[in-house]
C-alpha positions as CSV (number, residue, x, y, z in Angstrom):
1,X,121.4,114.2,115.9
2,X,119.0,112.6,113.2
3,X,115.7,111.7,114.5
4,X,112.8,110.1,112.6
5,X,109.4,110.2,113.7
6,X,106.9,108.0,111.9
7,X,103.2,107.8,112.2
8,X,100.0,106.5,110.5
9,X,100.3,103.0,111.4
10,X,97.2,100.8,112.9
11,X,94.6,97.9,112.0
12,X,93.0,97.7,108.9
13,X,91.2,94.8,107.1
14,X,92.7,93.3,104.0
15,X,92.4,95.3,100.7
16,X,92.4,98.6,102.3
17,X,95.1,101.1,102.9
18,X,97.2,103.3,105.4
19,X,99.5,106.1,105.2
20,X,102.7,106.2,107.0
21,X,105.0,109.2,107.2
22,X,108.3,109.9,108.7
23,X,109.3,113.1,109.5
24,X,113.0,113.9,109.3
25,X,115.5,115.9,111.4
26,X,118.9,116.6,111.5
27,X,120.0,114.9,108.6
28,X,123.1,116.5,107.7
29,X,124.0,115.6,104.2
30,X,122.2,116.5,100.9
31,X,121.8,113.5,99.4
32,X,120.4,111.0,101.7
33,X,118.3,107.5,101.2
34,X,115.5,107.1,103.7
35,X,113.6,104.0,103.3
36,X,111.0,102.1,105.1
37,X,111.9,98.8,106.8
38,X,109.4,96.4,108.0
39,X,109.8,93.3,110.8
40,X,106.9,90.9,111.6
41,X,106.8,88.6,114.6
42,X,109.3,85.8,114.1
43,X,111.0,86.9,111.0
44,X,114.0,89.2,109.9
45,X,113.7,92.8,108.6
46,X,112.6,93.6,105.3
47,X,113.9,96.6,102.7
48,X,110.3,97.5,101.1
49,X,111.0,100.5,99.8
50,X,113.3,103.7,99.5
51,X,113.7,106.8,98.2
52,X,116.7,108.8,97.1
53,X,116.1,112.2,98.4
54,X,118.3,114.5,95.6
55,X,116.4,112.6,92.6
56,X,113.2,111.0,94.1
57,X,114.8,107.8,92.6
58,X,112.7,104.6,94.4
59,X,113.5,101.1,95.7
60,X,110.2,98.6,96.0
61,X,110.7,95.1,97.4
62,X,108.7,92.5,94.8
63,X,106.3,92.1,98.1
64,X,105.0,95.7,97.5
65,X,105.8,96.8,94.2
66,X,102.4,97.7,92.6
67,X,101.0,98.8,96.1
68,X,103.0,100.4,98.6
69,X,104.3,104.2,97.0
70,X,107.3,106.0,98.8
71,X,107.5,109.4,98.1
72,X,108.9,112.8,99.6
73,X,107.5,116.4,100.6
74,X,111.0,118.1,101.5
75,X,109.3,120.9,102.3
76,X,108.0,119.3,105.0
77,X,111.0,117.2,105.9
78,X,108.2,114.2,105.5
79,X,108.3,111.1,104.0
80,X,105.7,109.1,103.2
81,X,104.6,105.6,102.3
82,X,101.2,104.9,100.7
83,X,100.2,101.4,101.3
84,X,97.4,100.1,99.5
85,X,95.6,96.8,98.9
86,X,97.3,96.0,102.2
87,X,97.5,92.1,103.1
88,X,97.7,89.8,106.4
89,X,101.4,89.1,105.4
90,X,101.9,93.2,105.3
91,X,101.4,93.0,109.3
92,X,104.6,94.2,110.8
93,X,106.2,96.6,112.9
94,X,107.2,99.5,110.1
95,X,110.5,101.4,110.7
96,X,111.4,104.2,109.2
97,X,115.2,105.1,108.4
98,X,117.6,107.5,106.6
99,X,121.5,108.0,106.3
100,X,124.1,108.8,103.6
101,X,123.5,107.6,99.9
102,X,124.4,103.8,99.5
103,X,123.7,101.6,96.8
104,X,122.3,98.1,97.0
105,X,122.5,95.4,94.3
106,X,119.2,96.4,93.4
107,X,120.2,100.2,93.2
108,X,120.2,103.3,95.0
109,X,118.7,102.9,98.2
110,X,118.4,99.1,97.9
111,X,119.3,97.4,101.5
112,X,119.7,98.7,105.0
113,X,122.8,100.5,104.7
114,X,120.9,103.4,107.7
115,X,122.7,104.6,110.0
116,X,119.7,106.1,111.5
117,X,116.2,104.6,112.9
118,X,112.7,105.5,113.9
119,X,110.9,104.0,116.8
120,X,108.6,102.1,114.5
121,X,104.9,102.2,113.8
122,X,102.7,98.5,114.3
123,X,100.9,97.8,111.1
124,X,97.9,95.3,111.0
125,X,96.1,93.8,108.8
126,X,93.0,91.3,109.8
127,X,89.6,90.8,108.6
């Protein structure tokens, strides 16, 4: 069975920056997308970013491109997401996830096409 494991989340005020990771077992297929997903009170899920794990290829949503960073240490069966310049609308619940390769209508990755889900990690941002 896959099972994701994230950490790093917790309160920070707005401009600074956390560092979640997720590590990764059982994944059973080479090429996989994991991706972090993010909910806040009230509102639906949101895609903000992804990784293809056989090129390091990267989805951002437009809400985090410039700040948020995915990236992978497969030696460590970790991945991570840098989040910086963090804002009160960035408070959520962050979930990682992982399956199969899919491809979104933004590209590889793009979407929550998982098959596969962390616990999540809270997120908050508040001066």
């Amino acid at each position: 069975d896959v099972q994701l494991v994230e950490s790093g989340g917790g309160s920070v005020q707005p401009g600074g920056s956390l560092r979640l990771s997720c590590l990764a077992s059982g994944l059973t297929y080479d090429s996989n997308c994991i991706g972090w997903i993010r909910q806040a009170a009230g509102k639906e899920r949101e895609a903000v970013a992804a990784l293809y794990t056989a090129d390091d290829n990267t989805y951002y949503a437009d809400s985090v491109k410039g700040r948020f960073t995915i990236s992978q240490d497969y030696t460590r069966n970790t991945v991570y997401l840098q989040m910086n310049n963090l804002q009160s609308e960035d408070t959520a619940v962050y979930y990682c996830a992982a399956g199969p390769y899919f491809r979104g209508y933004g590209g590889a990755c793009e979407g929550m096409g998982y098959n596969s889900w962390g616990q999540g990690t809270q997120v908050t941002v508040s001066s």
